[in-house]
C-alpha positions as CSV (number, residue, x, y, z in Angstrom):
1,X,0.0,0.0,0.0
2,X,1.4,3.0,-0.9
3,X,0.9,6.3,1.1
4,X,1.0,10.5,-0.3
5,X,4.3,11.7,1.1
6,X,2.9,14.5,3.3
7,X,1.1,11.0,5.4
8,X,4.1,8.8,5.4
9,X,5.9,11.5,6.6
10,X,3.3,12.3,9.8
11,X,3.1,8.7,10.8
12,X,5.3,8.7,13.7
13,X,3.9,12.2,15.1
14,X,0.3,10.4,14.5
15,X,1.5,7.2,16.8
16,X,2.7,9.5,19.5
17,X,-0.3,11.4,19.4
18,X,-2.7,8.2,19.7
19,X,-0.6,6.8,22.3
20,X,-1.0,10.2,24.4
21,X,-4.2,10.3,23.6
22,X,-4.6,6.6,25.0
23,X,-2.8,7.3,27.9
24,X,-4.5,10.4,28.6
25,X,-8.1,8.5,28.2
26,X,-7.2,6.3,30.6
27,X,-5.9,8.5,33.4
28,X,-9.6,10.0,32.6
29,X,-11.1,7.0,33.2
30,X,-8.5,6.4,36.4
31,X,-6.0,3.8,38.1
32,X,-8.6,1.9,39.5
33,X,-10.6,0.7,36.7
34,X,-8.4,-2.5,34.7
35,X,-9.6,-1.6,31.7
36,X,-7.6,2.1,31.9
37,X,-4.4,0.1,32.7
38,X,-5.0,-1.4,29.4
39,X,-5.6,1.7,27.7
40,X,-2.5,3.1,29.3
41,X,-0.1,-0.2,28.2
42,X,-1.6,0.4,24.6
43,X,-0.3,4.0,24.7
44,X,2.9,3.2,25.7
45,X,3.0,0.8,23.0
46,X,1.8,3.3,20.4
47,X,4.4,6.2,21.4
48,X,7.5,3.6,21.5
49,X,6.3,2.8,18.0
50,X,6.5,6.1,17.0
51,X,9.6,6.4,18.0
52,X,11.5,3.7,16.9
53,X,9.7,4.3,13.2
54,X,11.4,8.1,14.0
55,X,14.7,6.5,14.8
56,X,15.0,4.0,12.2
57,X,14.4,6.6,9.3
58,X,16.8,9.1,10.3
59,X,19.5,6.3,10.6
60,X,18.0,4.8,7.8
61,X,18.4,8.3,6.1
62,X,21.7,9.5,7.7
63,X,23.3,6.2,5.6
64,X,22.1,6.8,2.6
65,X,22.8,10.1,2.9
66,X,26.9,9.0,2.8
67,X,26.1,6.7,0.1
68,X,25.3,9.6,-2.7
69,X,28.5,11.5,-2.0
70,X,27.6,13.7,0.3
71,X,29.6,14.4,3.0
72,X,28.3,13.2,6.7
73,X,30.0,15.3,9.1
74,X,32.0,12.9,11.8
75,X,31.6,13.6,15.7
């Protein structure tokens, strides 16, 4: 499936946002209830996706970026 460029580009904002979202919905709901512990777990899941999509394509990106003969400055 492919994806508009603007969308693919979003996708890890839009997992952090639903995780917050889901963690946010269940301190609404509160601690006490199990099904807002679930809600919360699911939020954590969705923001470390979002970040390890974020992670992967700037690495993903900072190699390929060598590749073309660019220069990648060295730290």
């Amino acid at each position: 499936m492919w994806l508009p460029t603007p969308v693919y580009e979003r996708l890890p904002q839009l997992w952090l946002l639903l995780g917050l979202l889901f963690i946010a919905g269940g301190l609404y709901l509160g601690i006490d209830l199990p099904i807002s512990l679930g809600y919360i777990a699911i939020g954590l899941g969705c923001c470390a996706c979002g970040a390890s999509v974020a992670l992967i394509r700037a690495r993903y990106r900072r190699s390929t970026s060598g590749e073309n003969g660019q220069e990648v400055p060295t730290e």
